[in-house]
C-alpha positions in Angstrom: 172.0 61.8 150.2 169.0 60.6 152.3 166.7 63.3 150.8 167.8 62.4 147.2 166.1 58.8 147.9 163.2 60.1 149.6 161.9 61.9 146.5 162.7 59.9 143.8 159.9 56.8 145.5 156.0 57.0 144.7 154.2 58.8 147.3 150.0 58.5 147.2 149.2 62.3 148.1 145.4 62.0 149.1 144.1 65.2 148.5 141.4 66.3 145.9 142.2 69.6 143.8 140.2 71.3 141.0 141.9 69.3 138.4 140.8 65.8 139.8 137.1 67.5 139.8 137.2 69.0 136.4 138.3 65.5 135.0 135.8 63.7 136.7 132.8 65.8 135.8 134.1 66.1 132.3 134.2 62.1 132.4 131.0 62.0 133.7 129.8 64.3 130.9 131.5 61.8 128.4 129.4 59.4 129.3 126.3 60.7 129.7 126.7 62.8 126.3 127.6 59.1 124.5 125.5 57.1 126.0 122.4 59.5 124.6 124.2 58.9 121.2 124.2 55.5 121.3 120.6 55.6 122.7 119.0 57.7 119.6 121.2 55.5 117.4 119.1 52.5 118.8 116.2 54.1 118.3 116.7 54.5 115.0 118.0 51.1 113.9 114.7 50.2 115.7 112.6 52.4 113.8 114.2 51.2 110.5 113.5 47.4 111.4 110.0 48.2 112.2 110.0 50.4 108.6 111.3 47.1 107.0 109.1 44.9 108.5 106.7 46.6 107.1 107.9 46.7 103.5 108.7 43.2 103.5 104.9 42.4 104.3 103.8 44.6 101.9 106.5 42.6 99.7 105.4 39.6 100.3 101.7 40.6 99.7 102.6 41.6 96.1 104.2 38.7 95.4 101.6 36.4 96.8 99.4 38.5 94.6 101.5 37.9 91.6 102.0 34.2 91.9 98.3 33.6 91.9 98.1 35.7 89.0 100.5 33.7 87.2 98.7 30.3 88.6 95.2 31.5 87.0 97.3 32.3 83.9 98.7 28.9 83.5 95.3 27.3 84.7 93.7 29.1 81.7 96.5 28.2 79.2 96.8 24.6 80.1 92.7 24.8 79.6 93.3 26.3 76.3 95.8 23.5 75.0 93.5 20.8 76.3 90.7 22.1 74.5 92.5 22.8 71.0 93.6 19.3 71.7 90.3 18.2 72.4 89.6 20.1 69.0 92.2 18.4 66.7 91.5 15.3 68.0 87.8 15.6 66.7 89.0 16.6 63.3 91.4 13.7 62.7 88.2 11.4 63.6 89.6 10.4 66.6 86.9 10.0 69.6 
């Protein structure tokens, strides 16, 4: 009865055998295999941010462009109302 409560307790057995090093090279392999994963996905979100940045200038360029555009615009038309008001006002005699 002894030997019955000998084997069922947790015993450390310290030796190493090829399954212990298969595991632990294929965890090592894991790793290294996601970790370069994660690398060239960083890269590329980097890349992309850099691509972006670049658009939004370019964006931001246009539309600079554009609202001056507009501005001249409404510079000429608010000239163009003052003189056709300048204009009626001279036909109804007014100085």
């Amino acid at each position: 009865m002894a030997d019955q409560t000998d084997r069922k307790r947790l015993t450390f057995d310290p030796t190493i055998n090829a399954g212990h090093i298969l595991t632990f090279l294929g965890f090592i392999l894991s790793m290294l295999v996601g970790w370069s994963v994660l690398d060239k996905r960083v890269v590329v979100l980097e890349e992309a941010r850099k691509t972006q940045a670049q658009v939004d200038q370019h964006q931001d360029a246009m539309q600079r462009s554009n609202a001056d555009s507009v501005r001249e615009s409404l510079q000429e038309i608010k000239q163009g109302v003052r003189e056709l008001n300048a204009r009626f006002e001279r036909k109804d005699g007014r100085p």
